[in-house]
C-alpha positions in Angstrom: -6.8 20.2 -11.4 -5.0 18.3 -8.8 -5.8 18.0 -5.4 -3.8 18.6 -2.4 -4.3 15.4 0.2 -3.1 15.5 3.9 -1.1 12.0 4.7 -1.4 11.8 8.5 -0.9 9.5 11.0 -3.3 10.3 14.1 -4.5 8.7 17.4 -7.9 7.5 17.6 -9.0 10.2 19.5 -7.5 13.1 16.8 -4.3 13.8 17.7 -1.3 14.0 15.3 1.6 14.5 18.0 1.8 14.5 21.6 1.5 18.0 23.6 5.3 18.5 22.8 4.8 16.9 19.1 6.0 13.4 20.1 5.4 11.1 17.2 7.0 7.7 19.0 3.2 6.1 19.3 3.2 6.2 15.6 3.1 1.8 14.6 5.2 1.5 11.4 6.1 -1.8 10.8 7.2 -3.6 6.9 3.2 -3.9 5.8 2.7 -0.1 6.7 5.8 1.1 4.8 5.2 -1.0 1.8 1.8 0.0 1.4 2.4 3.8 2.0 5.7 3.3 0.1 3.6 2.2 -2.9 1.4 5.7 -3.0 3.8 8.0 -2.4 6.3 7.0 -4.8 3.3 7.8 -7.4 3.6 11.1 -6.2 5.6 13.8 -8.1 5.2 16.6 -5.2 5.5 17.1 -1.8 4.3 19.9 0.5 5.0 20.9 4.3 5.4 23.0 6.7 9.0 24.4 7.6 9.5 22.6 10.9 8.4 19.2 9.2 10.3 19.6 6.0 13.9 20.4 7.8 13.5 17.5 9.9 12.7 15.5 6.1 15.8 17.2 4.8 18.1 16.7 7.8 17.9 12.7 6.8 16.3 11.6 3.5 18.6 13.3 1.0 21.1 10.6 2.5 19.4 7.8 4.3 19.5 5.6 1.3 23.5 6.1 1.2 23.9 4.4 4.3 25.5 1.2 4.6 22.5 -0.3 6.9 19.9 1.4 4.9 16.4 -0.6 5.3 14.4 -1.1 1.3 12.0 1.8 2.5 15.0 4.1 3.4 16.4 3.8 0.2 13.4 4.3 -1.7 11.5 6.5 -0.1 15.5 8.3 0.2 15.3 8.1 -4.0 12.4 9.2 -4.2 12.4 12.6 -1.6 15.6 13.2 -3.9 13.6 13.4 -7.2 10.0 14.7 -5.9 9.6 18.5 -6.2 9.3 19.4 -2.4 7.1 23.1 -1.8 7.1 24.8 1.6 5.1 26.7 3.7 7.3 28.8 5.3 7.3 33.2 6.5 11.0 32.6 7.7 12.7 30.3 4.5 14.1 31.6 1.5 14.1 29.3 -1.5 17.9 30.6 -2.8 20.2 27.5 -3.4 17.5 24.9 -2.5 17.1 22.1 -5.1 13.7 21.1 -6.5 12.0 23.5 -3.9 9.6 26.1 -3.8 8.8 28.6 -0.7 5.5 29.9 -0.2 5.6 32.5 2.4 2.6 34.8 1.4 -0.5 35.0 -0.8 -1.0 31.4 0.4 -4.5 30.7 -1.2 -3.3 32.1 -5.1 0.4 30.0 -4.6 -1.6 26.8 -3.9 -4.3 27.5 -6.4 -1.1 28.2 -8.8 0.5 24.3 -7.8 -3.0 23.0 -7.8 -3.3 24.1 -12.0 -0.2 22.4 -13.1 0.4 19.1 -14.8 1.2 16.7 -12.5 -0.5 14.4 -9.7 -1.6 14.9 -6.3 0.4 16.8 -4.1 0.9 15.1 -0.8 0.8 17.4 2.4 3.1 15.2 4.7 2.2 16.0 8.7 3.0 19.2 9.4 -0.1 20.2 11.7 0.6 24.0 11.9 0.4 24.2 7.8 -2.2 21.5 7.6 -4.2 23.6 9.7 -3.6 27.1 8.3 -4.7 24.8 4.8 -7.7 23.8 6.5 -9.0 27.3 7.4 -8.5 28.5 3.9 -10.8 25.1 2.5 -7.4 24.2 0.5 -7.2 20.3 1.7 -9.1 18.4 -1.2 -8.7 14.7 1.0 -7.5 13.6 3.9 -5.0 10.2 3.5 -4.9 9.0 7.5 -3.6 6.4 9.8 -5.6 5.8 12.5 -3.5 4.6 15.1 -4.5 2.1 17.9 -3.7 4.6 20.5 -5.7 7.1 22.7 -3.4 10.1 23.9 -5.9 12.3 25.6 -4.3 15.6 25.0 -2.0 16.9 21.8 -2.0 18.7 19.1 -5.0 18.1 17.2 -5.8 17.3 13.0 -8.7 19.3 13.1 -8.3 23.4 15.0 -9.6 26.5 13.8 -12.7 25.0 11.6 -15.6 27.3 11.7 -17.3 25.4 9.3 -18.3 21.5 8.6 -16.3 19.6 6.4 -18.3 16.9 4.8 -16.0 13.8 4.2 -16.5 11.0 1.5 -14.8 7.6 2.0 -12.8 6.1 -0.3 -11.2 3.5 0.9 -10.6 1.9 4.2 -8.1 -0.8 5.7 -6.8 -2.6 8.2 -3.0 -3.6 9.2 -2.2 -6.9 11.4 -0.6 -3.2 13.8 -4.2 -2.2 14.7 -4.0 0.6 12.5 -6.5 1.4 10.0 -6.2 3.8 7.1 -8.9 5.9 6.1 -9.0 7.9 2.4 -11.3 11.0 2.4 -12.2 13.2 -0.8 -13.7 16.2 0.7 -17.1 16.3 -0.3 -17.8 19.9 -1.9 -21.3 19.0 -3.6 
């Protein structure tokens, strides 16, 4: 079965955007893109929230067209073309969309659905409202983060809403000449 793993940029003290969703103390730099680059494009589907994927859609579909397109805009731009993109969304419907699917109710038997078919992991890319309502429903198999070298003190937060412990086992870890350190997580359900 494949497993549904939250990619996440986050401050050190657990913050995924600022207290009006800023994202500009997110470090990105060549080494960062390369290495995520490299991941995702083994990746045949994406998931997110509404707010996050019209924000994907308003510029990858076309950023690789673009006469000073960077390497990672026109491949991460090939691939968002080709990856099957899914939705979690009350508000969306899926008529006329390409390569997308629109979950808007019976979320635990839709992802359980995605989850059984061929295919490999499905990639949950930020969107903290539909990473959290995942997280309350135990439907986030790892957690995929970038530790950022940053301390916001207020924001909205990776983990809300978790009445219960969720025991964590490292994968991997490493470090970027940025300061920012990634961290793979399996969740550990034994």
């Amino acid at each position: 079965m494949r497993k549904i793993i939250s990619f996440m940029h986050i401050s050190l003290d657990g913050f995924v955007a600022g207290p009006k969703g800023e994202m500009n103390w997110i470090k990105v730099d060549e080494e960062l893109f390369d290495h995520i680059g490299k991941r995702i494009s083994e990746g045949d589907t994406a998931l997110y929230g509404r707010a996050t994927y019209e924000m994907m859609e308003n510029y990858w579909p076309t950023a690789g067209d673009k006469p000073n397109a960077s390497k990672h805009d026109i491949e991460h731009s090939k691939w968002y073309k080709n990856v099957h993109k899914v939705v979690l969304s009350k508000t969306m419907k899926d008529a006329g969309l390409h390569n997308t699917t629109i979950i808007g109710d019976n979320l635990p038997d839709a992802i359980h659905e995605i989850k059984r078919q061929a295919g490999s992991d499905i990639l949950l890319f930020g969107s903290p409202t539909a990473t959290h309502s995942l997280i309350q429903r135990n439907l986030i198999d790892g957690y995929w983060l970038f530790v950022n070298p940053i301390v916001l003190g207020q924001g909205i937060p990776l983990f809300e809403g978790i009445k219960d412990k969720i025991k964590l086992k490292l994968l991997t870890t490493r470090p970027f000449t940025s300061g920012v350190i990634e961290l793979n997580y399996i969740v550990d359900k034994g």
